[in-house]
MARSEZA-89580 format. One line per field, with one value per residue: residue in one letter; x, y, z of N, C-alpha, C in turn. Coordinates in Angstrom, 2 decimals, always signed. Layout:
REM MARSEZA-89580
type <- a / ...
neast <- X / ...
nnorth <- Y / ...
nup <- Z / ...
caeast <- X / ...
canorth <- Y / ...
caup <- Z / ...
ceast <- X / ...
cnorth <- Y / ...
cup <- Z / ...
//
This chain:
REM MARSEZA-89580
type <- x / x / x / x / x / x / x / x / x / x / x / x / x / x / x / x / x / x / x / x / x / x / x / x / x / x / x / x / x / x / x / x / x / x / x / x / x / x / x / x / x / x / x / x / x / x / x / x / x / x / x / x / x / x / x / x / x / x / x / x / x / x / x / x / x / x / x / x / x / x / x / x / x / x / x / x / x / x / x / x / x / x / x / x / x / x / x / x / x / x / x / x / x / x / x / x / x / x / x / x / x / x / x / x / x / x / x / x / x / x / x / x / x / x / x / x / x / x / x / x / x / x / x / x / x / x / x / x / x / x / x / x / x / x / x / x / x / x / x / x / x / x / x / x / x / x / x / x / x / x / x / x / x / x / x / x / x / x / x / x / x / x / x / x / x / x / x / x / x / x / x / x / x / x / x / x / x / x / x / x / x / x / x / x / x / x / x / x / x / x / x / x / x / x / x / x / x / x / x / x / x / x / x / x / x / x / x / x / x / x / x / x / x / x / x / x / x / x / x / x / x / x / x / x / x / x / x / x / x / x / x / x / x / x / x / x / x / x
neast <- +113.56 / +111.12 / +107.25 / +106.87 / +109.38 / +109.79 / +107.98 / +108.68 / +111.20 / +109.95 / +108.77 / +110.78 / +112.17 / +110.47 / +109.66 / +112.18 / +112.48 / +110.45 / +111.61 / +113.79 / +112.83 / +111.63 / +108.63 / +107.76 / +107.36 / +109.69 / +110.64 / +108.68 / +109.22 / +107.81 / +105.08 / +101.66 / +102.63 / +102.10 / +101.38 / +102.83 / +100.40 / +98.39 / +96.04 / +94.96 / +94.80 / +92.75 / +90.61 / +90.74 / +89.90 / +87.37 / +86.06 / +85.07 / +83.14 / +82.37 / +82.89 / +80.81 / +78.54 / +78.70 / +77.32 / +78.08 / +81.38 / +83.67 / +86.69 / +90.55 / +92.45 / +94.97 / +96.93 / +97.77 / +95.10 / +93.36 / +92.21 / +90.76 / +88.70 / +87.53 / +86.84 / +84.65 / +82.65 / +81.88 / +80.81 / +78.10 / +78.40 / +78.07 / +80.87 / +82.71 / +85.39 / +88.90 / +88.77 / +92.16 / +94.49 / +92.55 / +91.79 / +89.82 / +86.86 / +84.14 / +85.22 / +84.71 / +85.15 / +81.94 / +81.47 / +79.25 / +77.54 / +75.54 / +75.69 / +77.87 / +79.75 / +81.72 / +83.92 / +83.52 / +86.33 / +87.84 / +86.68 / +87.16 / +90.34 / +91.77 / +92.45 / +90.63 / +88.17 / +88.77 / +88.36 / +85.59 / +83.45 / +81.65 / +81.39 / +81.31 / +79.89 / +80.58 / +78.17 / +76.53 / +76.99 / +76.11 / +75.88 / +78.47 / +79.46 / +82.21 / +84.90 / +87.85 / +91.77 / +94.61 / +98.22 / +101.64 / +103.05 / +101.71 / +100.71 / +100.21 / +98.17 / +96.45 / +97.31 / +98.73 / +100.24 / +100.52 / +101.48 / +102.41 / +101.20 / +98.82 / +96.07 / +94.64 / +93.19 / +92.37 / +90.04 / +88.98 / +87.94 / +86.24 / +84.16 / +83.41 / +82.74 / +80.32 / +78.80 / +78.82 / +80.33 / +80.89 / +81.84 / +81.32 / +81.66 / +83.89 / +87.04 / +89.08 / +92.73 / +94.63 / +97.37 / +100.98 / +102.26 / +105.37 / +104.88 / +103.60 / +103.96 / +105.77 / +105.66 / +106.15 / +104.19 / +104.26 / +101.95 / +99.68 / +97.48 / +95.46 / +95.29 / +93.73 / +93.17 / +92.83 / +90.65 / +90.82 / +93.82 / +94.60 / +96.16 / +98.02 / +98.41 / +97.03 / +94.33 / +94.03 / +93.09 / +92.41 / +92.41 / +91.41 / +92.44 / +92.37 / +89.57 / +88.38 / +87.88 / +86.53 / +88.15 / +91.33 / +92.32 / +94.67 / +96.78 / +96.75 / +98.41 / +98.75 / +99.30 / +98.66 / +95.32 / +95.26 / +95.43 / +93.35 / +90.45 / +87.87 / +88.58 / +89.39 / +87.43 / +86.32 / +88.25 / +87.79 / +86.27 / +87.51
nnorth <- +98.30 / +100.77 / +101.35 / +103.91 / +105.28 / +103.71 / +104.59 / +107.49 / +107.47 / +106.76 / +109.36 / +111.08 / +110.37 / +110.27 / +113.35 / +114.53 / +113.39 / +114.55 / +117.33 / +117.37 / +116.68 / +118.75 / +119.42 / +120.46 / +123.26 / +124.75 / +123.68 / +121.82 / +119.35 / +117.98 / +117.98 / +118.18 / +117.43 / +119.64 / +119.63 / +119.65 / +119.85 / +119.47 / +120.46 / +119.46 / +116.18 / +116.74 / +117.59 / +114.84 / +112.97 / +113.80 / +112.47 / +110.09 / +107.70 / +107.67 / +110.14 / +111.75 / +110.86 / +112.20 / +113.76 / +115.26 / +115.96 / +115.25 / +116.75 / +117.71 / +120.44 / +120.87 / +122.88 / +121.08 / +119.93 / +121.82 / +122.56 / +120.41 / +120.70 / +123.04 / +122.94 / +121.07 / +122.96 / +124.08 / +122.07 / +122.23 / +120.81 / +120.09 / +120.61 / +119.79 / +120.70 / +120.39 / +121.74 / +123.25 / +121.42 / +120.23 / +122.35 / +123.45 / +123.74 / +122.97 / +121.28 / +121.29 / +122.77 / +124.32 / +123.97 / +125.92 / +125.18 / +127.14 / +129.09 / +130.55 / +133.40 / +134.85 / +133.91 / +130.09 / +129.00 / +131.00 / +130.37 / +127.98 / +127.78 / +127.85 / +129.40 / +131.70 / +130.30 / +130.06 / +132.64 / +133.05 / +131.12 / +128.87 / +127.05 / +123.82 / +121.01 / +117.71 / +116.17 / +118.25 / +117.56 / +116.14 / +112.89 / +111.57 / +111.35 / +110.68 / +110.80 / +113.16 / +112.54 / +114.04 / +113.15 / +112.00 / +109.78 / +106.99 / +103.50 / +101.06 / +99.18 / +100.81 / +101.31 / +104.29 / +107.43 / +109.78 / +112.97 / +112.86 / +113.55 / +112.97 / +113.68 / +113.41 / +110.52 / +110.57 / +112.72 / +111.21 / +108.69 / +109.86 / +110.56 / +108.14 / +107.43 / +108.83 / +107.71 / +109.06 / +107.83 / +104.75 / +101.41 / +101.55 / +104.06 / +105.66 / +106.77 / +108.81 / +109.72 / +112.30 / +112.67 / +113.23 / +111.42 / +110.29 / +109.94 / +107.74 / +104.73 / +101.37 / +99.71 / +97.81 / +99.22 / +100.60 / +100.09 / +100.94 / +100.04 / +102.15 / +103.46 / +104.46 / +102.97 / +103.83 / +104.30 / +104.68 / +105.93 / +108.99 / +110.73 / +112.78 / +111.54 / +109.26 / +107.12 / +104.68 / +101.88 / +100.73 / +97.91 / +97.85 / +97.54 / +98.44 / +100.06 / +103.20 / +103.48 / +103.77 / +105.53 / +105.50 / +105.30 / +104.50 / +105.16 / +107.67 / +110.22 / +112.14 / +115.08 / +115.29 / +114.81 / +116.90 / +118.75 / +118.60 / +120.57 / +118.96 / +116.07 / +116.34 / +116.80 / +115.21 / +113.07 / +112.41 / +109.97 / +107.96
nup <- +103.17 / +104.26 / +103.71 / +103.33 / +103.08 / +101.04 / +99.29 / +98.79 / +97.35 / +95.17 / +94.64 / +94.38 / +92.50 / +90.19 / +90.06 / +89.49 / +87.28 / +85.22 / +85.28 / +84.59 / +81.97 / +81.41 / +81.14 / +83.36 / +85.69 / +87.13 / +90.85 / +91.75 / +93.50 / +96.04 / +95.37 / +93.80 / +90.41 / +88.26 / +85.31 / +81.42 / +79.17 / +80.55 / +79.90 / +77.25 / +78.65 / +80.04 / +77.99 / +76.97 / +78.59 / +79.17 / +76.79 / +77.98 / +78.60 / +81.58 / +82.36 / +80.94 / +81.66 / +84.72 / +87.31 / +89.71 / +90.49 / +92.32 / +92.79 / +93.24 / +94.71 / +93.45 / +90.85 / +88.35 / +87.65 / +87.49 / +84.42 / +84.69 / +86.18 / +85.17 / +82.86 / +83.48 / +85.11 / +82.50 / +81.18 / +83.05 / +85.22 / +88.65 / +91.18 / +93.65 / +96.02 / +97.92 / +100.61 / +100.83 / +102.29 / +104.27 / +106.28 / +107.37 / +109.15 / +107.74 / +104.99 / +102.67 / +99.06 / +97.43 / +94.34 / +91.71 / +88.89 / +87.82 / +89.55 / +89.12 / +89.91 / +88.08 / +85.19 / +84.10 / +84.12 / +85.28 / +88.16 / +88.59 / +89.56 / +92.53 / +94.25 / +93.90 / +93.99 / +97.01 / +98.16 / +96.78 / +96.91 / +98.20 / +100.94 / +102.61 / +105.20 / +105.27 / +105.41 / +104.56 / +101.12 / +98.19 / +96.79 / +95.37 / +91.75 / +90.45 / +90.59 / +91.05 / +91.10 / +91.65 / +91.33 / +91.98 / +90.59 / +89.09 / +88.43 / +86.01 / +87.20 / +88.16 / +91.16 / +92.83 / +94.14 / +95.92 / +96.63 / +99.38 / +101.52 / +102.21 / +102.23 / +99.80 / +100.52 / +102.86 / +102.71 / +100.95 / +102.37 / +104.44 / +102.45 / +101.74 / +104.34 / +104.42 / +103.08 / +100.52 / +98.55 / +96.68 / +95.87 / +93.08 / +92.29 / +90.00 / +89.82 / +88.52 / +87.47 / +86.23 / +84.74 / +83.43 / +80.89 / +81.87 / +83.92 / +84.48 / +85.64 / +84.66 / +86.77 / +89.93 / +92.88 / +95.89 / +98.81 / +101.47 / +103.90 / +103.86 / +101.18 / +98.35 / +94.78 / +91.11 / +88.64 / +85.98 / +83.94 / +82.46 / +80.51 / +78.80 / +76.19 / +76.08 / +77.05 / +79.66 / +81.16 / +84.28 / +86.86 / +89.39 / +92.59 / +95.24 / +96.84 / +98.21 / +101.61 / +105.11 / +107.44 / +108.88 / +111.53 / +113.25 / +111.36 / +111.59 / +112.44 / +115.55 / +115.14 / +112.24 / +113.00 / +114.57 / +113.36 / +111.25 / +111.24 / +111.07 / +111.89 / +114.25 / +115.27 / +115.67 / +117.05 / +119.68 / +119.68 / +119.59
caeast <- +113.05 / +110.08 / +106.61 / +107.07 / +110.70 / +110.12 / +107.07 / +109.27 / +112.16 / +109.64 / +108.15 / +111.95 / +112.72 / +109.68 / +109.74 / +113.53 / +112.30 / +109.62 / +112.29 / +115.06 / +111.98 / +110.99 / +107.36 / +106.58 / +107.86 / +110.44 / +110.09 / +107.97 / +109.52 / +106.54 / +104.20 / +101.05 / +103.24 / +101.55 / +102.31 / +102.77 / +99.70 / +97.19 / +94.29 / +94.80 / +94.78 / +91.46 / +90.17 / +90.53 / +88.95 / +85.55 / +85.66 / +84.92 / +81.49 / +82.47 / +82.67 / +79.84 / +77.53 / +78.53 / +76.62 / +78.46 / +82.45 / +84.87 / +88.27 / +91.49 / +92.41 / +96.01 / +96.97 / +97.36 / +93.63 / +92.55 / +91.57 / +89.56 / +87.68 / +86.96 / +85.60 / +83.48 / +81.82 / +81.59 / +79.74 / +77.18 / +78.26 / +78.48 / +82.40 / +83.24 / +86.72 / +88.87 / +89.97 / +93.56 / +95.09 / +91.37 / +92.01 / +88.46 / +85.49 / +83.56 / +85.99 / +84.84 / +84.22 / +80.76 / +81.36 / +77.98 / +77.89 / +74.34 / +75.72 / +79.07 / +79.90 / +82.96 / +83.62 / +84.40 / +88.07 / +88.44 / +85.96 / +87.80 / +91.02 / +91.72 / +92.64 / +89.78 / +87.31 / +88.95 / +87.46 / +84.31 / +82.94 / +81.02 / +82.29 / +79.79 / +80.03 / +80.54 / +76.67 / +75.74 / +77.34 / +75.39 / +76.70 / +79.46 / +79.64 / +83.15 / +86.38 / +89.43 / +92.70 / +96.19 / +99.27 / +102.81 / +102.95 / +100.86 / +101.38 / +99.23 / +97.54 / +95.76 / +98.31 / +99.07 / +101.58 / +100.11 / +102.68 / +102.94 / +100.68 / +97.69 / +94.48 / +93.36 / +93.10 / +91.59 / +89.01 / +87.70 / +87.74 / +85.39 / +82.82 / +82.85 / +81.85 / +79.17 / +78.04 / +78.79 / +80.77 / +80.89 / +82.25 / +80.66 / +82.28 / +84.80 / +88.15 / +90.04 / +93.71 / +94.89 / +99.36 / +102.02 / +103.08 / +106.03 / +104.48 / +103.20 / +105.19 / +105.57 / +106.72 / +104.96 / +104.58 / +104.44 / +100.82 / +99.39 / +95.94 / +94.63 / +95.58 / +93.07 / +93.84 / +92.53 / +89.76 / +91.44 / +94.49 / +93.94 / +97.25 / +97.77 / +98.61 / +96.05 / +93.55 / +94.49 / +91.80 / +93.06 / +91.30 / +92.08 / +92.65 / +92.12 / +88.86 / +88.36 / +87.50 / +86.66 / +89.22 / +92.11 / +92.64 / +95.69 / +97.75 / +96.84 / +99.28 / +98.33 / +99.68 / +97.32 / +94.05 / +94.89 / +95.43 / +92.06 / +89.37 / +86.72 / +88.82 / +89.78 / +85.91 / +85.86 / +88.86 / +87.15 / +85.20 / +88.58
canorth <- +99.67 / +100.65 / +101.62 / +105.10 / +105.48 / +103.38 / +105.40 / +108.51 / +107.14 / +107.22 / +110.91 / +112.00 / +109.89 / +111.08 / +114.43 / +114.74 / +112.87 / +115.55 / +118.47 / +116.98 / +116.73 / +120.36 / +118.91 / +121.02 / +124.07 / +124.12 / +123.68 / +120.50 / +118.87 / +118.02 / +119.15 / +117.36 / +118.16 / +120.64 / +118.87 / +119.79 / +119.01 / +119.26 / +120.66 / +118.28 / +115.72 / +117.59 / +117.11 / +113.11 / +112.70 / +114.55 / +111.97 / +108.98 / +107.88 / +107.81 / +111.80 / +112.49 / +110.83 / +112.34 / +114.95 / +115.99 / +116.07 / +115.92 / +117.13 / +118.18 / +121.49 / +121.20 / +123.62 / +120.04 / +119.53 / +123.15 / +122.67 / +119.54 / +121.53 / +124.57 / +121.83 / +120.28 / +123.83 / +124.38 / +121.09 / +121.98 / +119.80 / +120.40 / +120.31 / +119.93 / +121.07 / +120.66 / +123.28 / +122.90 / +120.96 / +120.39 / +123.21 / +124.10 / +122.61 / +122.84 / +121.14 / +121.50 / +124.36 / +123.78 / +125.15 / +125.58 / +125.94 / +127.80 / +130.23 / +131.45 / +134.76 / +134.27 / +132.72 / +128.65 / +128.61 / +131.06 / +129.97 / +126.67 / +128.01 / +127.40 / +130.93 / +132.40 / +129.70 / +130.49 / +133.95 / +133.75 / +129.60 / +128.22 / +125.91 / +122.81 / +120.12 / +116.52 / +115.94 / +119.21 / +116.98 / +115.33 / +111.86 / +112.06 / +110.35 / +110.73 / +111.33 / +113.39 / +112.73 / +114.17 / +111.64 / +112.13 / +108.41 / +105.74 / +102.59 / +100.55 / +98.51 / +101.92 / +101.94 / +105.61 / +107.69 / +111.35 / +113.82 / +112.39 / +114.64 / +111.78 / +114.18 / +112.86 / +109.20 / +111.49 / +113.41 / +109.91 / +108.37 / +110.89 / +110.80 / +106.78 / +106.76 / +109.48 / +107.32 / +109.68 / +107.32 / +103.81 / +100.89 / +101.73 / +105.37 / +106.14 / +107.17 / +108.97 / +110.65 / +113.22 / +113.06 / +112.99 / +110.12 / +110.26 / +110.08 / +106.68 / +103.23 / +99.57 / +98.49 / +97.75 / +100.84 / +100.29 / +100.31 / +100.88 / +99.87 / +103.34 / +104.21 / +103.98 / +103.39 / +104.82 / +103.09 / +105.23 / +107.12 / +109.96 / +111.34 / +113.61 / +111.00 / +107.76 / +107.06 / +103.79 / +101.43 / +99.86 / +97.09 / +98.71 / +96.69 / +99.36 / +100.65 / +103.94 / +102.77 / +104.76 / +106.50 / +104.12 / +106.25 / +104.03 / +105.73 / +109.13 / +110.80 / +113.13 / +116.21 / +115.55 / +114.93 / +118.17 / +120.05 / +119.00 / +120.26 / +117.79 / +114.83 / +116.56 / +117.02 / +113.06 / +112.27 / +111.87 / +108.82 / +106.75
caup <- +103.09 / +104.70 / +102.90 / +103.06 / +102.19 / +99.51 / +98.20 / +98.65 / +96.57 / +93.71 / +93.99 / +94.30 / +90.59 / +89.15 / +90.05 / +88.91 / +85.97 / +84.87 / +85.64 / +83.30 / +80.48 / +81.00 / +81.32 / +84.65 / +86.41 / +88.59 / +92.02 / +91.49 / +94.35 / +97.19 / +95.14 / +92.44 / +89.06 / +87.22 / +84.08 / +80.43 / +78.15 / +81.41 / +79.32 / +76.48 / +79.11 / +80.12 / +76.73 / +76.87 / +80.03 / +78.94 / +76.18 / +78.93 / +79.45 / +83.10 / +82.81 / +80.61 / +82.69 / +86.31 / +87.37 / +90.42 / +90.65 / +93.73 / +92.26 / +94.00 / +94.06 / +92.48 / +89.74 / +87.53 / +87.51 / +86.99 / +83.35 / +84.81 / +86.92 / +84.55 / +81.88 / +84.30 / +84.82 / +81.49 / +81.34 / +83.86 / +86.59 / +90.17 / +91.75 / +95.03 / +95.72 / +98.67 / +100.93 / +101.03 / +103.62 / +104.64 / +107.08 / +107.83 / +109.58 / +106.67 / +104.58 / +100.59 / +98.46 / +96.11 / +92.87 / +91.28 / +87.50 / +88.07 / +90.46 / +89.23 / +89.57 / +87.06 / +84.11 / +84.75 / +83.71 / +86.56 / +89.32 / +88.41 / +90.50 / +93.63 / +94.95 / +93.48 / +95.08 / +98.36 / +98.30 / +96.37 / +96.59 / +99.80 / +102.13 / +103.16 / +105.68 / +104.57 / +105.66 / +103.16 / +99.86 / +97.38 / +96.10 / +94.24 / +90.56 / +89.70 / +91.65 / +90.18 / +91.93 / +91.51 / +91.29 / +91.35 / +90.04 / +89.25 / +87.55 / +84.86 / +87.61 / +89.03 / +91.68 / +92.49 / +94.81 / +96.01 / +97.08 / +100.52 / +102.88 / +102.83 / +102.21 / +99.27 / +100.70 / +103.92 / +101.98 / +100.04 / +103.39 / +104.99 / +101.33 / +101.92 / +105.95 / +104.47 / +101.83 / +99.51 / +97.51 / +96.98 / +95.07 / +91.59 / +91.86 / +89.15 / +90.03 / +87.85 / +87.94 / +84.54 / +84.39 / +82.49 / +80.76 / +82.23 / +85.67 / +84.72 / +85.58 / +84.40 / +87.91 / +91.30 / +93.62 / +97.27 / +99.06 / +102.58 / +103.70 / +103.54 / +100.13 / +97.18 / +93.51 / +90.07 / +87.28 / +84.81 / +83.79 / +82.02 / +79.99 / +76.92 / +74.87 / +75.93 / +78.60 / +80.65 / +82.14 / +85.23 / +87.48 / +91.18 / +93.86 / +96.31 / +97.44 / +99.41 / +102.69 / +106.09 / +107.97 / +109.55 / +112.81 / +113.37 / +110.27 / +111.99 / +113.48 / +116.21 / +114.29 / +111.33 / +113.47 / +115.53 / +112.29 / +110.47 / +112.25 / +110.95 / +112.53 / +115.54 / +116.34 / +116.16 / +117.52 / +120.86 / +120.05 / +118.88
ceast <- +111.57 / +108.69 / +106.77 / +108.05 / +110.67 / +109.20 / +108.01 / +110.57 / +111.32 / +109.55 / +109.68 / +111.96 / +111.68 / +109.41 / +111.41 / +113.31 / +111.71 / +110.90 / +112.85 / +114.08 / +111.70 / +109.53 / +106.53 / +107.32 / +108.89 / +109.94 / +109.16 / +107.98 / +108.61 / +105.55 / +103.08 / +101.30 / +101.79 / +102.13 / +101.82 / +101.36 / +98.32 / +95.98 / +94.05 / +94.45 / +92.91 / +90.57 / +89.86 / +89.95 / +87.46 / +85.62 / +85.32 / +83.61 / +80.68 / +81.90 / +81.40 / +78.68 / +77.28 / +78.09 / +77.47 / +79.86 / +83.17 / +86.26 / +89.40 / +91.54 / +93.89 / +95.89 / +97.00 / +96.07 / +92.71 / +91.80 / +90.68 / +88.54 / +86.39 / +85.89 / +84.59 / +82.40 / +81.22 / +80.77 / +78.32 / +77.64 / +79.12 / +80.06 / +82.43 / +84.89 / +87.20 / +89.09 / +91.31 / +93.79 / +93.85 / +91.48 / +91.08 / +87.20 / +84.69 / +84.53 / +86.17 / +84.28 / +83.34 / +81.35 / +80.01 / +78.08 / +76.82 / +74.49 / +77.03 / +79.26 / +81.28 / +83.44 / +84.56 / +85.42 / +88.60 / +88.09 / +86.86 / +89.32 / +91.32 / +91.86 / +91.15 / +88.63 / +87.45 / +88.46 / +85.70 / +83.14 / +82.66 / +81.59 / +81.02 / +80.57 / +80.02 / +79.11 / +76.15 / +76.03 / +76.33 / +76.47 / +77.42 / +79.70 / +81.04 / +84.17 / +87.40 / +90.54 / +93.80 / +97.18 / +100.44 / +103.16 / +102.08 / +101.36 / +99.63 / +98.08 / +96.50 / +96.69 / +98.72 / +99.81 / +100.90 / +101.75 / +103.01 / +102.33 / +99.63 / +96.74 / +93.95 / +93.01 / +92.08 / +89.77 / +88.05 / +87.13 / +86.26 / +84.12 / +82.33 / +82.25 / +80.41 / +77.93 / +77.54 / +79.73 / +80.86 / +81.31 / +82.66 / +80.88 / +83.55 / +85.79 / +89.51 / +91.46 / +94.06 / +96.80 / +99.81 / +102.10 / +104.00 / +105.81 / +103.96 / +104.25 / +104.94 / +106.79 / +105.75 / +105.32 / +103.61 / +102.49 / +100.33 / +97.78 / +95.00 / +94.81 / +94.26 / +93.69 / +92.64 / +91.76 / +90.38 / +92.26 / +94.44 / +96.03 / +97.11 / +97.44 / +97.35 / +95.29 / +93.98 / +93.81 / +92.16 / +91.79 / +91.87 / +91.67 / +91.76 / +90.93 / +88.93 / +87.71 / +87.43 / +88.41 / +90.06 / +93.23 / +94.02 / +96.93 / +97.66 / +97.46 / +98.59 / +98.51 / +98.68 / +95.85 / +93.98 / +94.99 / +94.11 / +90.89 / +88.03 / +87.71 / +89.44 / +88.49 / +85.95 / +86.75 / +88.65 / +86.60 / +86.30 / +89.61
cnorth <- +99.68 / +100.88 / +102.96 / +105.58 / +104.96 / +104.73 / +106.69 / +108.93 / +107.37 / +108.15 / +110.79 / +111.37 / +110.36 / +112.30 / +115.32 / +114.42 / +114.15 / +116.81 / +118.32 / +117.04 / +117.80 / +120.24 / +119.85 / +122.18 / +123.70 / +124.04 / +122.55 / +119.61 / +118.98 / +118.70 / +118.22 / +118.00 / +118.50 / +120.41 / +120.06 / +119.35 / +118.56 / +119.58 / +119.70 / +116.97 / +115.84 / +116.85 / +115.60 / +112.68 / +112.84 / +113.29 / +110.36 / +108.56 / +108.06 / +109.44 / +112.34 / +112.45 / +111.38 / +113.62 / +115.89 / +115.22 / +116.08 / +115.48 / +117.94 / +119.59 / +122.12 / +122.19 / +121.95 / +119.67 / +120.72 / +122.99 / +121.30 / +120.51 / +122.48 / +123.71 / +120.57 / +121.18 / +123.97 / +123.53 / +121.44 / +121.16 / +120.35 / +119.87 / +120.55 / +119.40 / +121.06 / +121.63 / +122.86 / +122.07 / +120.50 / +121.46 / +124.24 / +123.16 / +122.32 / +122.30 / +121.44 / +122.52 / +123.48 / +124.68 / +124.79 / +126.02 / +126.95 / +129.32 / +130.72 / +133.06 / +135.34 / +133.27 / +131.30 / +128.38 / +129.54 / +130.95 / +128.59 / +126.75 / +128.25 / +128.69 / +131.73 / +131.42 / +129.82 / +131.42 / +133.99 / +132.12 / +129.98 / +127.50 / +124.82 / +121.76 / +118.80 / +116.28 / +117.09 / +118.69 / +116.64 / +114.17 / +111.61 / +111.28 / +110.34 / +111.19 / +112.11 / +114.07 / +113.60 / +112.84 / +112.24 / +111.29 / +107.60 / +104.72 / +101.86 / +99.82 / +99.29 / +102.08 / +103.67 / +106.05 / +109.10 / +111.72 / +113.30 / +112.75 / +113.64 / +112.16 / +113.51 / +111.14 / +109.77 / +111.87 / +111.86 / +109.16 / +108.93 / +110.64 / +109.07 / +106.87 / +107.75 / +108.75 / +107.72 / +109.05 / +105.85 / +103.21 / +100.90 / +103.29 / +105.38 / +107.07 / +107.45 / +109.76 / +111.18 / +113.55 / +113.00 / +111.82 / +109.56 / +109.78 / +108.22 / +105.44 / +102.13 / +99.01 / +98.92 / +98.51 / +100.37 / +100.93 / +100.41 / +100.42 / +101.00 / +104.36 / +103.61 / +103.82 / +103.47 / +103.92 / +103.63 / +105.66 / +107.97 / +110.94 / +111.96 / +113.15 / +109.66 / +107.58 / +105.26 / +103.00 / +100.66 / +98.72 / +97.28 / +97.66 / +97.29 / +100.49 / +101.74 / +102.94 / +103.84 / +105.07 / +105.10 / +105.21 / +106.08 / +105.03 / +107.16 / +109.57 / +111.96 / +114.60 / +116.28 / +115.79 / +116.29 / +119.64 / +120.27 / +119.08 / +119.23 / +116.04 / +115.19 / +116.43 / +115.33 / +112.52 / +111.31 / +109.91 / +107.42 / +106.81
cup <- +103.47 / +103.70 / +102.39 / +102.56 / +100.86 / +98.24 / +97.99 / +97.37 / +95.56 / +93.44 / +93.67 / +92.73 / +90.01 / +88.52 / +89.24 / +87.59 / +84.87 / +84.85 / +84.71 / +82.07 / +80.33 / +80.79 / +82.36 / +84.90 / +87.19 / +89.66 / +92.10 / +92.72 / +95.65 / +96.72 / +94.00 / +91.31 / +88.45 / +85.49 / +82.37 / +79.82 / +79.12 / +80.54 / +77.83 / +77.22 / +79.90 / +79.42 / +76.86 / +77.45 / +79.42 / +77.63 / +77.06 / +78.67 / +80.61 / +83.24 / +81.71 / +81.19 / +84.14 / +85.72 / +88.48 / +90.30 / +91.94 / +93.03 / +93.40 / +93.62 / +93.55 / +90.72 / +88.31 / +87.19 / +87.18 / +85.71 / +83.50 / +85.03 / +86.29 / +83.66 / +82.70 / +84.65 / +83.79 / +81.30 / +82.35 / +85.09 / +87.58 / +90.47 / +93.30 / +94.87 / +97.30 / +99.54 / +101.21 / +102.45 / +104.72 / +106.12 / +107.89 / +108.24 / +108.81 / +105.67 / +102.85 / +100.69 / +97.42 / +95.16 / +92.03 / +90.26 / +87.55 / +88.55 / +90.42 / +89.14 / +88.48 / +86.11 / +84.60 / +84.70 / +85.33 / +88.18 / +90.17 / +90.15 / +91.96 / +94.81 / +95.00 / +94.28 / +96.44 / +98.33 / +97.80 / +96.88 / +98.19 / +100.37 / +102.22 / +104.08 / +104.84 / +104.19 / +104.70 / +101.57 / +99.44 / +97.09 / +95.29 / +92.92 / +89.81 / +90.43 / +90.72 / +90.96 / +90.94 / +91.93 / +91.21 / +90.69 / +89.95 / +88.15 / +86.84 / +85.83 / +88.32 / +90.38 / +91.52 / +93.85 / +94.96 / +96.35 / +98.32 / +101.70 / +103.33 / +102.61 / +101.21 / +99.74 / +102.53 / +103.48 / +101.02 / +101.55 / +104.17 / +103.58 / +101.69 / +103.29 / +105.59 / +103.89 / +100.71 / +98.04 / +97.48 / +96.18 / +93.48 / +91.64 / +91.52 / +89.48 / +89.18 / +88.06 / +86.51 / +85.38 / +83.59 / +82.02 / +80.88 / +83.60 / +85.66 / +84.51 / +85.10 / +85.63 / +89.28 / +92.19 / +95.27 / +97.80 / +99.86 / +102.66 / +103.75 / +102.33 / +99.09 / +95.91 / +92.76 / +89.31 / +86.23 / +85.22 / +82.59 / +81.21 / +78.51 / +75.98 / +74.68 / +77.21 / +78.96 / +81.59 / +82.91 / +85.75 / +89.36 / +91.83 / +95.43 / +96.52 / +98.33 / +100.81 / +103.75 / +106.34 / +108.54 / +110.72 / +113.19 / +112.66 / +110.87 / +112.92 / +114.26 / +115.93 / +113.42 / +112.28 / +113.92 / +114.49 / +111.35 / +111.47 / +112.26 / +111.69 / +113.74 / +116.19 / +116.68 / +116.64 / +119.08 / +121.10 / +119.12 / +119.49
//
């Protein structure tokens, strides 16, 4: 079985898994579960030292991570969020706790930052002190499994060639405990994994293997590049 089929075989059991527990919504299927017990999961996180110390945030903009987000406003600290599907030349929204025009629980949301939040180029970021992924799976070793589309392993890609992130940046993911495995989960060379996991019930300190790393042009299919415009401008020079 190849890498990808295999990784696929897991979302499908995990996601079936979560459904049969009544843990998520339906419809779950291709999607970062929106889990049960996300803002408790919230809660645990902010007790880190990782997250009390960052100042600035880059979080996904799955409905699972929303109550990150909001309590990272509420904290004061800067978020950069992506735009979906990075689907814009400017690819992140800033969320500025300073400058909301709405209270942080709903600035936090991803709809609502599409209309009201900024956009910035990679080159307009600040340095990021703290990552927060989505997972359909991950396992104890930081090993983790997105939905399958590739952006967030895209989007870290792009903060590392900026030098907006580097070794000694903290990578966390907030799931289910269901979502997490005791068995080895399939890995490509352009995948990162997690320093923490972050669940309702216990936080989870891994020792990751897997470094963000630049872009790996190779893994890019000509469909993706021609769909994000920040790697279509560069596809030229590869």
């Amino acid at each position: 079985m190849n890498v990808d089929r295999a990784k696929q075989v897991v979302r499908e059991r995990v996601w079936a898994l979560l459904e049969e527990a009544h843990v998520v919504a339906s419809g779950v299927h291709g999607r970062i579960p929106a889990f049960s017990g996300a803002e408790t999961a919230a809660d645990r996180l902010a007790t880190l030292p990782v997250w009390q110390s960052a100042r600035v945030i880059k979080a996904v903009p799955d409905r699972a991570q929303l109550p990150v987000r909001a309590r990272a406003l509420e904290a004061g600290k800067l978020v950069y969020m992506a735009v979906p599907m990075l689907a814009d030349r400017l690819p992140f929204y800033v969320l500025d706790p300073n400058n909301l025009t709405v209270p942080p629980a709903e600035a936090a949301a991803k709809d609502v930052a599409a209309r009201f939040a900024r956009k910035v180029s990679v080159a307009d970021m600040q340095p990021v002190d703290l990552v927060v992924c989505g997972s359909v799976a991950v396992n104890r070793e930081g090993v983790r499994l997105g939905k399958g589309a590739g952006y967030s392993d895209i989007e870290l890609a792009l903060l590392h060639e900026a030098g907006l992130i580097g070794r000694d940046t903290a990578i966390v993911t907030t799931v289910h405990r269901l979502q997490v495995l005791d068995e080895p989960l399939a890995e490509t060379e352009h995948d990162f994994s997690v320093d923490f996991i972050v669940t309702p019930d216990e936080i989870i300190q891994c020792e990751p293997s897997r470094r963000p790393r630049g872009l790996v042009w190779e893994h890019l299919s000509p469909e993706q590049i021609a769909a994000i415009p920040v790697l279509a401008a560069r596809s030229g020079e590869h």
